[in-house]
C-alpha positions as CSV (number, residue, x, y, z in Angstrom):
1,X,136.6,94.8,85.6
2,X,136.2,92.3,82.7
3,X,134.1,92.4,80.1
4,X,132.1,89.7,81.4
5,X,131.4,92.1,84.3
6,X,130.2,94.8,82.1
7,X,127.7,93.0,80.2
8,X,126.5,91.5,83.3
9,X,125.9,95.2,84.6
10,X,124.6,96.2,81.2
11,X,122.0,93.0,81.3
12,X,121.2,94.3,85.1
13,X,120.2,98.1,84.1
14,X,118.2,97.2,81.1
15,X,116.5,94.8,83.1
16,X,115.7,97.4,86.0
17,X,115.1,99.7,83.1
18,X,112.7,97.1,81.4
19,X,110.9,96.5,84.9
20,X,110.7,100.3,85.7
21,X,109.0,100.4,82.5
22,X,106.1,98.2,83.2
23,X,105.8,99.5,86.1
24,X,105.0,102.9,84.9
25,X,102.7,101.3,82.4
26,X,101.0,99.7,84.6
27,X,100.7,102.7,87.4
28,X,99.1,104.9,83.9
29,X,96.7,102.2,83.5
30,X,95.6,101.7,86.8
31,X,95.4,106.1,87.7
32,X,93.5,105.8,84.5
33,X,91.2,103.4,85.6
34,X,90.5,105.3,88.9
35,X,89.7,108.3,87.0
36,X,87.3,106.2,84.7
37,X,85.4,104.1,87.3
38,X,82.8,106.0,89.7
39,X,83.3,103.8,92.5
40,X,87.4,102.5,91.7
41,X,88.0,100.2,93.7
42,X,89.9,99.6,96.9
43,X,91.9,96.8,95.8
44,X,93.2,99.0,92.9
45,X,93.5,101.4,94.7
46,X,96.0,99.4,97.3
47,X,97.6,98.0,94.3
48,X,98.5,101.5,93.1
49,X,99.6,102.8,96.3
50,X,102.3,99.7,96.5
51,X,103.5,100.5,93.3
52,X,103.4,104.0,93.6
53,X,106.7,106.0,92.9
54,X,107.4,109.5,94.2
55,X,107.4,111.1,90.6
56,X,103.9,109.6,90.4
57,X,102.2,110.9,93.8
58,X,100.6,113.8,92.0
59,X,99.0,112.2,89.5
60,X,97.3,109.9,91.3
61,X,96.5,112.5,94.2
62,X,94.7,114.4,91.5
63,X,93.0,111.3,89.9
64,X,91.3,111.0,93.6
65,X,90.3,114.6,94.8
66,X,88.6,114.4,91.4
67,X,86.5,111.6,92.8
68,X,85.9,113.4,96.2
69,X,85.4,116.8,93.9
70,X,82.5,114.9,91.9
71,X,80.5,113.0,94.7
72,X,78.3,115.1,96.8
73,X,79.3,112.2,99.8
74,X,82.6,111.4,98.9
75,X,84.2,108.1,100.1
76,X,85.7,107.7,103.8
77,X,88.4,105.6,102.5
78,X,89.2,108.0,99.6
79,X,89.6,110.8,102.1
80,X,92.1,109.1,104.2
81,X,94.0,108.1,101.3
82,X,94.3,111.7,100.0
83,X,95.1,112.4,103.7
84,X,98.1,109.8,103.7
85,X,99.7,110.8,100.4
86,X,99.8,114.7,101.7
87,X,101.8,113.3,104.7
């Protein structure tokens, strides 16, 4: 392998790295949100979900039985997402 080969490879991880990054910051921001907002919506809620990473399920599980928890008629649509993250 040259060394031209290696620093492309090194340029490649620290850009997943880099990406992986934002992408977590962005997942913290929008779970945040969702705990924040009394009706969150569903977009942000789809946007979550397709950025949503396996290390991350919990947290934003939690971030949404807290909304079903709090409301005396919890959301439908909330339900069924709790529903399709425990499957």
């Amino acid at each position: 392998m040259s060394q031209q080969d290696d620093l492309a490879g090194a340029m490649a991880r620290e850009n997943l790295a880099g990406e992986l990054s934002v992408r977590e910051q962005v997942l913290d921001v929008l779970i945040e949100k969702i705990r924040e907002d009394h009706y969150p919506s569903s977009t942000m809620m789809d946007d979550v979900e397709q950025i949503l990473t396996p290390w991350r399920r919990k947290d934003y599980a939690d971030a949404l039985m807290e909304k079903v928890r709090e409301n005396r008629y919890p959301s439908r649509s909330m339900i069924q997402r709790l529903l399709r993250l425990s499957g």
